[in-house]
Structure formats: structure tokens, C-alpha cells
C-alpha positions as semicolon CSV with decimal commas, in nm:
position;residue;x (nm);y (nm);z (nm)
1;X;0,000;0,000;0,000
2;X;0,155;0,306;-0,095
3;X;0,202;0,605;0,134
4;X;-0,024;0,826;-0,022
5;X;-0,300;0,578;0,051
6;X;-0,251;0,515;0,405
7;X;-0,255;0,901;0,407
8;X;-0,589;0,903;0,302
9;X;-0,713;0,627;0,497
10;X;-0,531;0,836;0,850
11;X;-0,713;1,148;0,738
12;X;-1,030;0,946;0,710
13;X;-1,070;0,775;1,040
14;X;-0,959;1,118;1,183
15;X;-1,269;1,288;0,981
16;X;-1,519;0,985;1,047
17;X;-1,445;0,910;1,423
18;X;-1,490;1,288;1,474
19;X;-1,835;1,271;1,268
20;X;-1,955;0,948;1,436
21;X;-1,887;1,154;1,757
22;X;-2,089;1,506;1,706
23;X;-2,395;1,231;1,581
24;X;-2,372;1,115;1,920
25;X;-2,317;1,461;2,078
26;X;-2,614;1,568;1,884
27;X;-2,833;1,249;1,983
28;X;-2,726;1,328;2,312
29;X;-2,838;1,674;2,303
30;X;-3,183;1,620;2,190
31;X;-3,293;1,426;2,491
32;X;-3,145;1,755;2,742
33;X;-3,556;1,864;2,716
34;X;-3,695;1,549;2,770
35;X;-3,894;1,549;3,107
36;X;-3,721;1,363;3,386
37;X;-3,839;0,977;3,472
38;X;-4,125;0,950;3,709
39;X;-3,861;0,711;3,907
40;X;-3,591;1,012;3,952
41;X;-3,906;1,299;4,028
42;X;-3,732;1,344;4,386
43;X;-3,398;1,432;4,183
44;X;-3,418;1,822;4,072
45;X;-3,689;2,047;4,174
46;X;-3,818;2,276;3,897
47;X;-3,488;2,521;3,901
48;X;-3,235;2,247;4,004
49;X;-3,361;2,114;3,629
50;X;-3,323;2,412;3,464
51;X;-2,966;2,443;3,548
52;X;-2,925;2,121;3,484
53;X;-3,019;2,152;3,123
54;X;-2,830;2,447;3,118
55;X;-2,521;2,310;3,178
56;X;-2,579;2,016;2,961
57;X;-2,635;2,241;2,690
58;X;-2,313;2,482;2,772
59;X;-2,075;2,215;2,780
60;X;-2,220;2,020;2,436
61;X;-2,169;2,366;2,266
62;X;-1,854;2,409;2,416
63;X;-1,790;2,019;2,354
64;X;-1,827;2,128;1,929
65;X;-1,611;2,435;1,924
66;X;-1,291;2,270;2,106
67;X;-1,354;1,931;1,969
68;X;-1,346;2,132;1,598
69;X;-1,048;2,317;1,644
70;X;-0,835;2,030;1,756
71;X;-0,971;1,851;1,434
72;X;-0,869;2,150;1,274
73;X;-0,522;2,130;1,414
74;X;-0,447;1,803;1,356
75;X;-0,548;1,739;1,022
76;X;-0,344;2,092;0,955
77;X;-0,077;1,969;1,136
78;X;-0,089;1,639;0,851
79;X;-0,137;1,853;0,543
80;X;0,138;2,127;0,606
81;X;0,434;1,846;0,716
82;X;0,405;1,868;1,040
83;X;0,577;1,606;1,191
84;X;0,807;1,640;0,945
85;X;0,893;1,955;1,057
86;X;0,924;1,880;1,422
87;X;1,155;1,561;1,266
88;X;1,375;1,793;1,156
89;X;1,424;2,004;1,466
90;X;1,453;1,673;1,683
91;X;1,718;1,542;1,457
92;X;1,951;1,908;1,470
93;X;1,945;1,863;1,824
94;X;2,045;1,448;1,830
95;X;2,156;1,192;1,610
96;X;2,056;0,917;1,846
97;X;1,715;0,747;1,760
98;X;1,600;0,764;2,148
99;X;1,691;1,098;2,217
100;X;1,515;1,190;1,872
101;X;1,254;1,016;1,957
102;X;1,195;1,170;2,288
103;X;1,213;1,523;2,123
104;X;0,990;1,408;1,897
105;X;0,678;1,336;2,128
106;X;0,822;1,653;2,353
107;X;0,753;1,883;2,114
108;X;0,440;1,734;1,975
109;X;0,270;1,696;2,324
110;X;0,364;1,985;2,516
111;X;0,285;2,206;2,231
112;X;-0,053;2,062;2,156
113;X;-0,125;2,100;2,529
114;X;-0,014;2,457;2,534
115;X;-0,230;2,550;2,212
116;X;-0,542;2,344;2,398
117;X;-0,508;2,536;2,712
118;X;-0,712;2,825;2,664
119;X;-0,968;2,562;2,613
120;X;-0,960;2,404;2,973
121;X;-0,913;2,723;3,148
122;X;-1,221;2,834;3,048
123;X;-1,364;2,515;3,107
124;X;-1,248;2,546;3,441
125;X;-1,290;2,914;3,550
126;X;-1,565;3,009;3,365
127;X;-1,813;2,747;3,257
128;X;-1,773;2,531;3,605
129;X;-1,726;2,834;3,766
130;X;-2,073;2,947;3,646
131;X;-2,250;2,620;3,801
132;X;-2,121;2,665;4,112
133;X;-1,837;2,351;4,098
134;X;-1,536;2,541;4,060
135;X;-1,313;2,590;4,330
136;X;-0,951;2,573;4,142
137;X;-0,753;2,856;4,195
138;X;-0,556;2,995;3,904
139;X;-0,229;2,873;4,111
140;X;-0,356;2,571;4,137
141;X;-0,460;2,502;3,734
142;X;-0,129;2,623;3,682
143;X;0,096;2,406;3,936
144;X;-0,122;2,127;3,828
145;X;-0,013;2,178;3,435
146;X;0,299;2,180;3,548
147;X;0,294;1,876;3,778
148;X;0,130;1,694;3,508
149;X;0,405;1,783;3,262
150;X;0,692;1,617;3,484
151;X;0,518;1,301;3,535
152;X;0,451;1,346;3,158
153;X;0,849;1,353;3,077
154;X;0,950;1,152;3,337
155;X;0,713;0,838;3,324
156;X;0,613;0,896;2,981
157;X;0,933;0,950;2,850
158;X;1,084;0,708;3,043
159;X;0,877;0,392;2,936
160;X;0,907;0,546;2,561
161;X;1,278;0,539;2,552
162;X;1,279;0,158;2,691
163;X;1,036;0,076;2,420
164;X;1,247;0,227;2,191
165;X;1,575;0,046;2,318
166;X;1,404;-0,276;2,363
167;X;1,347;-0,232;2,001
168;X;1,719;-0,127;1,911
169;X;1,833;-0,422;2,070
170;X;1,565;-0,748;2,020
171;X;1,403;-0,551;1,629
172;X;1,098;-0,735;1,582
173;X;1,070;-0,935;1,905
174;X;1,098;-0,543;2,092
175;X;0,711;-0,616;2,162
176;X;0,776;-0,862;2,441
177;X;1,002;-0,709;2,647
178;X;0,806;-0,418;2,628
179;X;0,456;-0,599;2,705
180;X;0,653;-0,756;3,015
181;X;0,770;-0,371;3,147
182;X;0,429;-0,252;3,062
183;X;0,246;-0,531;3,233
184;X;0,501;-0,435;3,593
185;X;0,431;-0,059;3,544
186;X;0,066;-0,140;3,533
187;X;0,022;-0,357;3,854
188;X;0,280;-0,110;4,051
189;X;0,083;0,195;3,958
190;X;-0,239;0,013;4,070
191;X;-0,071;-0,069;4,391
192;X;0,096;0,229;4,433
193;X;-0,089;0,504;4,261
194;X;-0,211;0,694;4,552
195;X;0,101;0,660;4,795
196;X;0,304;0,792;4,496
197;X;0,118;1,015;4,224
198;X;-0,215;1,164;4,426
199;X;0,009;1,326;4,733
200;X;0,158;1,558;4,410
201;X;-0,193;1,713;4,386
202;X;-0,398;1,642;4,681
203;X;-0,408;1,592;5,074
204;X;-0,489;1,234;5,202
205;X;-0,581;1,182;5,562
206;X;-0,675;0,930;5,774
207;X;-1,067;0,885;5,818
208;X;-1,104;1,004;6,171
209;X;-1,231;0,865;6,472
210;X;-1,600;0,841;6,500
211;X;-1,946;0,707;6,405
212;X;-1,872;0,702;6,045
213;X;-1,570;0,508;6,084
214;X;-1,681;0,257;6,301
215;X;-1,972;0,214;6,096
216;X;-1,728;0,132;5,821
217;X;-1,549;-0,061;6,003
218;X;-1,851;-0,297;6,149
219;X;-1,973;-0,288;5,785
220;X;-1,591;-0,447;5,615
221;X;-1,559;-0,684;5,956
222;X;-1,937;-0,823;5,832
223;X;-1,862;-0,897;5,483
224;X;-1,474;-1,015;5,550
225;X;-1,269;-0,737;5,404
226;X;-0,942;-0,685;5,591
227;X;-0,930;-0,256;5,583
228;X;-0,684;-0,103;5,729
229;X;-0,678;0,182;5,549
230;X;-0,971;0,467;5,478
231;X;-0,887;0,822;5,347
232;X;-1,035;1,158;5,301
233;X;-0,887;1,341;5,006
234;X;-0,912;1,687;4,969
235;X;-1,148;1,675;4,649
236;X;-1,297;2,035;4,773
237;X;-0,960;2,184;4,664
238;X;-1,053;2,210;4,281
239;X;-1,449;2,087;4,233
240;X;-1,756;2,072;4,452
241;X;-1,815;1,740;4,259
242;X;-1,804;1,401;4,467
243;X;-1,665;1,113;4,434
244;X;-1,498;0,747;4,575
245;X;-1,231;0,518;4,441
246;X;-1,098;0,170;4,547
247;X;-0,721;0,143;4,441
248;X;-0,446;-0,130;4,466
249;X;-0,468;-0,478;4,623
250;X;-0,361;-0,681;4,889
251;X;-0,224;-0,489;5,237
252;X;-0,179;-0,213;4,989
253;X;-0,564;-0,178;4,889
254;X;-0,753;0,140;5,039
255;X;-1,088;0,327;4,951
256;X;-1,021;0,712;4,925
257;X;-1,349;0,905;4,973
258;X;-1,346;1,271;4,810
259;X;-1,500;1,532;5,138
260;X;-1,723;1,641;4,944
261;X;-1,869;1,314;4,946
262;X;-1,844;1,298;5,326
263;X;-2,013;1,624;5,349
264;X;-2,282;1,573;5,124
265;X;-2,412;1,235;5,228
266;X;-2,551;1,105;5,553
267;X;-2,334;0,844;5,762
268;X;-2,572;0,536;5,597
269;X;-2,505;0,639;5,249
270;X;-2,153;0,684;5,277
271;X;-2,123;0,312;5,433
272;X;-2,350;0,222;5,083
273;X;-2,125;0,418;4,847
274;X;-1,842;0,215;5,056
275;X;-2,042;-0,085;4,986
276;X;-2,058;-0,078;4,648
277;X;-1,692;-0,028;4,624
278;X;-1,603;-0,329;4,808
279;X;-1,806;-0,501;4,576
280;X;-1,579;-0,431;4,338
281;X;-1,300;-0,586;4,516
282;X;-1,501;-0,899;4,615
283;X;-1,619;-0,986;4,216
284;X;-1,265;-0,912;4,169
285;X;-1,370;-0,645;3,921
286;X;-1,010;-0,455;3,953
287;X;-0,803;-0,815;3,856
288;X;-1,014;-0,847;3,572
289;X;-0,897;-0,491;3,467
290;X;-0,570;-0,520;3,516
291;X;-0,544;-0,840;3,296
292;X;-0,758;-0,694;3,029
293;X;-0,559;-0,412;3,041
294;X;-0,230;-0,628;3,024
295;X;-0,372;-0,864;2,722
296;X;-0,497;-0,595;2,533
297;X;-0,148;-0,404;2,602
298;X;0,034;-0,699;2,455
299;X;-0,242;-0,782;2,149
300;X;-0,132;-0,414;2,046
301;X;0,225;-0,392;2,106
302;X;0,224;-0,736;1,904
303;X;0,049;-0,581;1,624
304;X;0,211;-0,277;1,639
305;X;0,575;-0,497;1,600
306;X;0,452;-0,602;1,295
307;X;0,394;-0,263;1,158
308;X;0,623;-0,024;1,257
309;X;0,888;-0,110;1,072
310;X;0,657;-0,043;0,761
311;X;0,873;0,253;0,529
312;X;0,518;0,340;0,405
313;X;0,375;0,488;0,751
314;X;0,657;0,712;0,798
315;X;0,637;0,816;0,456
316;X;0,270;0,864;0,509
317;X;0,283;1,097;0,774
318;X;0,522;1,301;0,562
319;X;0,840;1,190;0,738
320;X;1,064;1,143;0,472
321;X;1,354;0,951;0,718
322;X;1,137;0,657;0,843
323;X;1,208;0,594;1,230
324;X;1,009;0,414;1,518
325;X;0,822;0,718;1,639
326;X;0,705;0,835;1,305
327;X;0,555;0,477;1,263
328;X;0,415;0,477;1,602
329;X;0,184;0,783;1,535
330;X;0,040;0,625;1,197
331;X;-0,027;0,302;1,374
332;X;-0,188;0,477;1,682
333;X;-0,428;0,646;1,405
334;X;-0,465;0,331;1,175
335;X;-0,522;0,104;1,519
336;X;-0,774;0,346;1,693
337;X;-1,105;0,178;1,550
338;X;-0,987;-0,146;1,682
339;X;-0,916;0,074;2,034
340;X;-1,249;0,191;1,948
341;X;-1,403;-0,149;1,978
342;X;-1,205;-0,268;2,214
343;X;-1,314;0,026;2,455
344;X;-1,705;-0,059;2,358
345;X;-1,636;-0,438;2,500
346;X;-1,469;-0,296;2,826
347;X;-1,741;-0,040;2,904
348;X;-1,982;-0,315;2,867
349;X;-1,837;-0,501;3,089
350;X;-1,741;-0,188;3,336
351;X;-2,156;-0,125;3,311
352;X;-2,210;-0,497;3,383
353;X;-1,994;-0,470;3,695
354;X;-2,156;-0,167;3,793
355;X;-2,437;-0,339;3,864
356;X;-2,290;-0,661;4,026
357;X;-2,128;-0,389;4,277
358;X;-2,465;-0,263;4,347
359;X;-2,653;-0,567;4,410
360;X;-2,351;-0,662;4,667
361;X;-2,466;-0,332;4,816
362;X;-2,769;-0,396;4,871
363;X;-2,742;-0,767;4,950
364;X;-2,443;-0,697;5,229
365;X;-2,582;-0,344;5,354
366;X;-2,898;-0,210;5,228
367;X;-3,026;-0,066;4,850
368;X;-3,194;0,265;4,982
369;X;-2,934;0,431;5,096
370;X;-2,723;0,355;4,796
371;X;-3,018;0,472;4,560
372;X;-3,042;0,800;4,787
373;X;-2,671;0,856;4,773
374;X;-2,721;0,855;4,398
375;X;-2,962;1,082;4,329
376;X;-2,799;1,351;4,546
377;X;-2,459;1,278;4,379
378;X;-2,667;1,298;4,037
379;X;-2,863;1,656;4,164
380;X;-2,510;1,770;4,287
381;X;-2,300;1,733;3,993
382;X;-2,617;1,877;3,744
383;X;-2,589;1,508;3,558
384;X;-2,788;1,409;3,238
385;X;-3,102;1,183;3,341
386;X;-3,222;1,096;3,024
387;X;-2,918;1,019;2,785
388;X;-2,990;0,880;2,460
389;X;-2,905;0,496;2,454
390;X;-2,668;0,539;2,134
391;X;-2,460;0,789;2,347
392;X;-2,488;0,571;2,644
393;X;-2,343;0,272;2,481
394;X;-2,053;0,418;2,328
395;X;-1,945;0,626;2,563
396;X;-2,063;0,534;2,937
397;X;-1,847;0,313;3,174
398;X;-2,150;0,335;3,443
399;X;-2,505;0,239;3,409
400;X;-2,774;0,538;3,382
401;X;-2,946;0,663;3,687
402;X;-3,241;0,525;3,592
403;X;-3,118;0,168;3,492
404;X;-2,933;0,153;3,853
405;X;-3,213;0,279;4,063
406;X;-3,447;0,012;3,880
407;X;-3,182;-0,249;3,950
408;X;-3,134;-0,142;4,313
409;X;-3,521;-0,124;4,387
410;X;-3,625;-0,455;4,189
């Protein structure tokens, strides 16, 4: 296949996956009027609704114009050389392949990020700020960009540059060593994520002594769960929004509750929120993720080894010297509708668990709290209750509102 064609065929999954997407968006944005589900009445009051729909229809117009422009950017960025271009610079600085390499992706990321920014700020200060969730300080959106840049260059660029030796040194067989490296960084990040990475932008402290956490604690002794270790994280510092995660396994596993979601809930529905999470760990949702996420990892780098060494997708891009990371952003583009499916199967089954996490809920606490924590989260945040189903299915990694609630009360 000659360069020229794969050309073509990059610029037209670009153009159709951002088509396929504003159909959604625009599927999406005709059910914003519907009336709300006589099941979810108790959700928004007349006004709570009407900001609701407000902000649903802000962000989807807000949603076109920056999801256009970076369209805009990228397909310039393929028509006027580009990456041939920033080839150039990177190889006036280097002559080693790594090193290029590393430029490369530097210049491509950091500058896209810089261009984008404009974007998120206003995001951020004035659309959230309008809604009432915003409580980011400019200092804050600032250090954060920054933060996020050094993990960018140093894990980012670190597991690139092994990639890129493991392929100087093994060629085609590069994808193995680098599956195996992947597959470690994966499982240590999952264990280690929030003693490592979350103290760079928030505060974790202990759950304190009290009714909450012995109810917590009288809950997890009930069902078997070994916790040793609850935390309040200082969510308040850049959203009202609420939220709860489960991370790592083993003595390293702990649920981190956001205080905005120990402020806005009562005792009972924290303990259900809580619940639901340690479903997770007990259907052994999070192993299952972490495999998938290894096999798919090492299903792409596999196909990717077959590729990359392809002339053509260098060419294609409009690199005339053909090198490793030139390939690696054709086959990115050229793989992303089999990401595309492979993302549809995994929010399926995220969904699916979803609601095996709830009925462990419910069948190891109780289901009304749960369904009362949801709706206020739901009213809170200003979230969609009737999504279309197209949207839904592409693009949600939770069941709706109304599907849980019917779930929880059945």
C-alpha cells in the first residue's frame, strides 16, 4: 500500500471518528428537554432542572467548538508536514534514535497541550465556575499543568525510551520485552498510585475517629474485608463534585473518599457508596482490569511490532527519514477503530460490573441508601437523566441513573 494511501485512509478515520462523535453529541443533546423519569421525580426540583439543562447544553456547545479546532489542528498539522517539521528540529538537536525520539513526542505533546489550554481554562474558571463547581484557583490550574508535565516527561518519557531500546536491541521481538515492562508498570501503579502520584496534587488523611468510621469498620468486619486503610482526600480543593475510588490490592488496597462526598451524604449512604466499592473488590472487578488491560497491552504492542517497521507509515505521515516514532503515530491512528471497539467491549463489561457492585450493596448493607446517595450525587453534579441509549453505549463506563435505581429497587 503506498504512502499516499494510508494518508488518506489516517485522514479518514480522523474525519469519520470525529463525525460518528458530534452524531452522538447531537443524539445526546436532543434528549437535554426530555422530562425527567417518574422514578428520579425526587432528583431536581423545577430550578435544580433548569440548570441542569443548562449546563448540559453549555458544555455540548462548548464540547463542538474545542472538539473542531483540535480537528482543525491536527489534520493541519498532517497537510502542512508537520511532523516532518518537528523531525527535523529533533534530529539538529540528536543523532541518536532515542533521544530523537523523545524530542519528537516533547515537542508534539507539550505544544498541543499549550495551544489546547485556553480551552480548559475556560472550562475550568468560567463554565464550572458558572454552576457553582469550581473551586480551582488559578495557582492551582497552573501548578497542576505543570505537575502533570513532569510526570509526563518523566514516566512517559521514560517507558518510551525503553520501548524504543528494547526495540534497538531485540528488532521485531521489541514487543515482548516491552509488554513484560508494561504489564510491571501497570500492577505497581495500581498498587501504588495513591502513595506515589495523588500526594503531588492532593491531601490524604486518615478517616477520623468516629461514628462514620466505626460504621465502616462494622460494615468491612461483616462482609470479610481486611481494611486497614480509609482516606479523606481533599477533592474540595478544585471541584464541589463528589466522588470514591478503590485502588491497589492486597495490604496495599484502600478506599479514598473525596470530602465532598463525606459532606454531602448522611453516615448510611456513605457506608452504601463504601459498599458498592467493596463489591468491586469482592467480584474481583479490579483483577479483571488489570489483565484486560495487560492482554490488550500486549495484542497491540504485538500488532504494532509487525507494523512499525513499515517505510510506508513514515512516509505517510510526511516523514521522509522513516524511524520508530514516526511509525508509532500512523499506527496509533490506523489502530484506533480497533481501540475503538475494544473500549465498547470494556465499558460493557465496566456497566455490567456496575451493577454486580450494586446488588452486593444492597445484598451486604442495604439498596436505599445507595439509591439515595445517587440521586444527590446525580442533583449535585447537574448530571444528564435521560441520555440517549446510542450515546450511552458508546461512551458510558457506568449504568444510567435510571437503569441503577431500577436495579437497586427490583
Amino acid at each position: 500500500m503506498s504512502p499516499q494511501t494510508i494518508f488518506y485512509i489516517i485522514i479518514a478515520i480522523l474525519s469519520i471518528d470525529f463525525i460518528v462523535d458530534k452524531i452522538l453529541d447531537s443524539l445526546n443533546a436532543k434528549n437535554f428537554d426530555n422530562p425527567v423519569p417518574e422514578a428520579l421525580a425526587d432528583v431536581y426540583d423545577k430550578e435544580a432542572y433548569k440548570k441542569s439543562q443548562a449546563y448540559k447544553k453549555t458544555n455540548y456547545k462548548f464540547s463542538n467548538i474545542s472538539s473542531l479546532f483540535s480537528l482543525c489542528l491536527t489534520l493541519g498539522f498532517f497537510f502542512f508536514d508537520g511532523f516532518e517539521y518537528v523531525d527535523e528540529i529533533a534530529r539538529n538537536i540528536s543523532n541518536n534514535e532515542v533521544i530523537i525520539a523523545l524530542i519528537f513526542f516533547g515537542i508534539i505533546t507539550f505544544a498541543s497541550d499549550i495551544i489546547t489550554t485556553p480551552f480548559s481554562y475556560y472550562h475550568t474558571f468560567v463554565i464550572e465556575e458558572k454552576y457553582g463547581f469550581n473551586k480551582t484557583s488559578k495557582k492551582t490550574f497552573f501548578l497542576d499543568k505543570l505537575k502533570g508535565w513532569l510526570m509526563l516527561t518523566v514516566l512517559g518519557g521514560g517507558i518510551l525510551a525503553l520501548i524504543i531500546w528494547f526495540y534497538q536491541i531485540a528488532g521485531a521481538n521489541f514487543w515482548i520485552y516491552a509488554w513484560i515492562m508494561v504489564a510491571v508498570f501497570t500492577i505497581f501503579m495500581n498498587m501504588f498510585y495513591s502513595k506515589i502520584i495523588v500526594p503531588l496534587f492532593n491531601k490524604q488523611t486518615p478517616l477520623e475517629d468516629g461514628s462514620l468510621k466505626t460504621k465502616i469498620e462494622n460494615y468491612a468486619a461483616k462482609v470479610g474485608f481486611q481494611l486497614d486503610n480509609i482516606f479523606v482526600i481533599d477533592g474540595s480543593k478544585r471541584s464541589t463534585k463528589a466522588n470514591a475510588y478503590f485502588s491497589g490490592f492486597g495490604k496495599q488496597k484502600r478506599i479514598t473518599l473525596f470530602d465532598t462526598l463525606v459532606n454531602d451524604l448522611e453516615e448510611e449512604e456513605i457506608v452504601a457508596v463504601l459498599a458498592h466499592e467493596v463489591g468491586h473488590y469482592k467480584k474481583k472487578h479490579i483483577i479483571f482490569n488489570i489483565v484486560a488491560s495487560i492482554i490488550l497491552t500486549g495484542i497491540t504492542l504485538f500488532i504494532l511490532s509487525l507494523f512499525v517497521n513499515v517505510p510506508e507509515l513514515s512516509l505517510a505521515i510526511g516523514v521522509n527519514q522513516p524511524s520508530f516514532h514516526a511509525g508509532l503515530i500512523a499506527f496509533g491512528i490506523l489502530y484506533s477503530p480497533i481501540s475503538e471497539i475494544t473500549g465498547l467491549i470494556m465499558n460493557y463489561f465496566s456497566r455490567k460490573f456496575e451493577y454486580q457492585a450494586d446488588d452486593f450493596a444492597k445484598n451486604t448493607y442495604a439498596g436505599e441508601p445507595l439509591v439515595t446517595s445517587l440521586k444527590k450525587l446525580s442533583k449535585n453534579s447537574l448530571s444528564n437523566l435521560t441520555p440517549h441509549p446510542a450515546y450511552v453505549f458508546v461512551h458510558y463506563s457506568h449504568p444510567t441513573l435510571l437503569e441503577r435505581f431500577t436495579n437497586l429497587v427490583k
